[in-house]
C-alpha positions in Angstrom: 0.0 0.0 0.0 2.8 2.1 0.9 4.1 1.8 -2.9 0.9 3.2 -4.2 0.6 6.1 -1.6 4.0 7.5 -2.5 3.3 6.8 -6.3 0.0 8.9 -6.2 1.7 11.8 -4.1 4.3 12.3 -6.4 2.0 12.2 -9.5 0.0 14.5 -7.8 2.7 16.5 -7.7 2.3 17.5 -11.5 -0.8 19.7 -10.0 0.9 21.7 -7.8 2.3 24.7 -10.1 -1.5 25.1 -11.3 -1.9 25.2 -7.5 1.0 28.1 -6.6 0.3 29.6 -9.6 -3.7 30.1 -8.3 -2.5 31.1 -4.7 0.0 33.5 -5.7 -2.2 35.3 -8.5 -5.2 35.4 -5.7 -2.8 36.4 -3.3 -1.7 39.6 -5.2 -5.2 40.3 -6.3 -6.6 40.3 -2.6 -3.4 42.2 -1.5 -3.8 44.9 -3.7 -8.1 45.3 -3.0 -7.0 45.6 0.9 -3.4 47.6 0.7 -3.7 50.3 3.3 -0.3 52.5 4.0 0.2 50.2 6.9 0.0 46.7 5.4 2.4 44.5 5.7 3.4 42.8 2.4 3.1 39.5 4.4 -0.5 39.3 5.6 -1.0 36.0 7.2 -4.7 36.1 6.1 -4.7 37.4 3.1 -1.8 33.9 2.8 -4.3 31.7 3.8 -7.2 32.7 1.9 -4.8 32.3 -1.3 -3.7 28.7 0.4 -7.6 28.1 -0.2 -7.4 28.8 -3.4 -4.6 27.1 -4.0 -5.6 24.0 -2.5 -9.1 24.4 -4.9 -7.1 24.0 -7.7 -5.1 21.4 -7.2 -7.8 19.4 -5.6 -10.2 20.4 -9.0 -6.8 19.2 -11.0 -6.9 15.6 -9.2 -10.2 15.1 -8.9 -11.4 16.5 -12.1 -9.1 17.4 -15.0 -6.8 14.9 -14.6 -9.1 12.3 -15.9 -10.7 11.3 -19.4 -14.5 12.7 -19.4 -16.9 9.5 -19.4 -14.4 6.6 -18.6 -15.9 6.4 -15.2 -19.5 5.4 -14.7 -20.6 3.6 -12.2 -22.1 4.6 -8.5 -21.4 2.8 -5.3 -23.7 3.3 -2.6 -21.6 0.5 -0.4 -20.4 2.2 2.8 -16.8 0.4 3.4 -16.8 -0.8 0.1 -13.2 0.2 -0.9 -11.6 -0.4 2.0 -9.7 -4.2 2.2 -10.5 -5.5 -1.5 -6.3 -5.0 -2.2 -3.1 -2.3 -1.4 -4.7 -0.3 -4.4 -7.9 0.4 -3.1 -6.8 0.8 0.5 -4.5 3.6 -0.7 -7.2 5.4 -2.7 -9.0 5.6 1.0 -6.2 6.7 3.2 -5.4 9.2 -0.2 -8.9 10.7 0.5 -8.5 11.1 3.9 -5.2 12.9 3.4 -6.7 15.3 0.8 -9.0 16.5 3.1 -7.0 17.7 6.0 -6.1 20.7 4.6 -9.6 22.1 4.1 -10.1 21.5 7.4 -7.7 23.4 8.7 -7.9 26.3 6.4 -11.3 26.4 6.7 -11.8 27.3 10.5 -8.6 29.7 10.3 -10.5 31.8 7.8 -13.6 31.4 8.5 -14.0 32.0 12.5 -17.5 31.3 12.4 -16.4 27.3 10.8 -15.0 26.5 14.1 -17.6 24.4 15.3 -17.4 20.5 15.0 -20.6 19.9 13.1 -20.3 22.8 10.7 -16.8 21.4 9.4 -18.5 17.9 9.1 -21.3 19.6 7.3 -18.7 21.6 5.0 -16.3 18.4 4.8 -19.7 15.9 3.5 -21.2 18.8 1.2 -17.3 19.4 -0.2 -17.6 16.0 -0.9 -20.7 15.6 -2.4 -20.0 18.5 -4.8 -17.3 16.6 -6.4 -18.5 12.9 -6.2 -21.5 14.7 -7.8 -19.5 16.4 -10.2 -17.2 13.7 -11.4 -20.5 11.4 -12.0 -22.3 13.9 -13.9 -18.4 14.2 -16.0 -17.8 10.5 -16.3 -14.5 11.6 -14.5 -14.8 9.5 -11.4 -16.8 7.2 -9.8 -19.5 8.4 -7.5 -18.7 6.6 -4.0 -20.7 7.1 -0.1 -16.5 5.7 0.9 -15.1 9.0 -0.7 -17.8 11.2 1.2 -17.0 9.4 4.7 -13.3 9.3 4.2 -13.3 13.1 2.9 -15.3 14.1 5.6 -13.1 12.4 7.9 -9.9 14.4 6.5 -11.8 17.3 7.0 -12.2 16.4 10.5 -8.5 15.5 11.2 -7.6 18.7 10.0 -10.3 20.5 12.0 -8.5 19.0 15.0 -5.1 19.8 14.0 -6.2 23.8 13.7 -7.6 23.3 17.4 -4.0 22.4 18.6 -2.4 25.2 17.3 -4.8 27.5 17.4 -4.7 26.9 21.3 -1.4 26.6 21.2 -0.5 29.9 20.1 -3.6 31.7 21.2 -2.1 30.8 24.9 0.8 33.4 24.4 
């Protein structure tokens, strides 16, 4: 499993200038509609609003662009499905899990009104459903209830790492 997990990350790699590219032209863009006399030319969030953006792209890139439209059909409703069948399929859930943690830590930082368990669930499920629903309606993926869970579960994860260092550095 450990094979296909570092195969995938470095072909996903291929997505990241798309990915810079996005967070340094919305970066500059938000910078420039906020520029006071006193701004700083490193606002930490105006950064991680363009990290959001970012972070769109290349997750639009893998999950969308990077596959032939129609060459995947089918809909599985089977909760746990994935996970067990071989190394392959087991890396395709811990790969979902993993490229959900950093929405959910972005998302509470900029949003302070998304720092409630429930609403990053609720954010991390509909995330999830947008593009399951998106790569059906494509033919670009498949439409699976294991890519919601295991989404929603990154989410979560990286809900939990923003609680540790947001309490850790909102103690000083």
């Amino acid at each position: 499993m450990l094979k296909y997990l570092i195969s995938d990350m470095i072909d996903a790699c291929a997505y990241l200038p798309a990915g810079i590219f996005g967070m340094a032209m919305s970066y500059f863009i938000i910078y420039a509609l906020n520029k006071t006399e006193d701004s700083k030319f490193i606002d930490w969030d105006i950064f991680h609003k363009a990290l959001l953006v970012g972070y769109i792209c290349v997750v639009a890139m893998l999950t969308l662009v990077s596959r032939e439209g129609g060459s995947r059909t089918r809909v599985d409703l089977n909760l746990f499905a994935t996970w067990g069948i071989n190394a392959r399929n087991n890396a395709y859930v811990v790969e979902n899990v993993l490229m959900f943690i950093p929405l959910g830590y972005i998302v509470p930082r900029i949003f302070a009104q998304c720092r409630r368990w429930f609403l990053i669930i609720l954010i991390g499920a509909a995330s999830s459903c947008f593009i399951e629903s998106m790569q059906n309606m494509t033919g670009r993926g498949f439409f699976q209830t294991d890519d919601i869970v295991t989404n929603t579960m990154g989410m979560f994860i990286g809900y939990l790492c923003f609680l540790i260092i947001f309490r850790k550095f909102s103690q000083k």
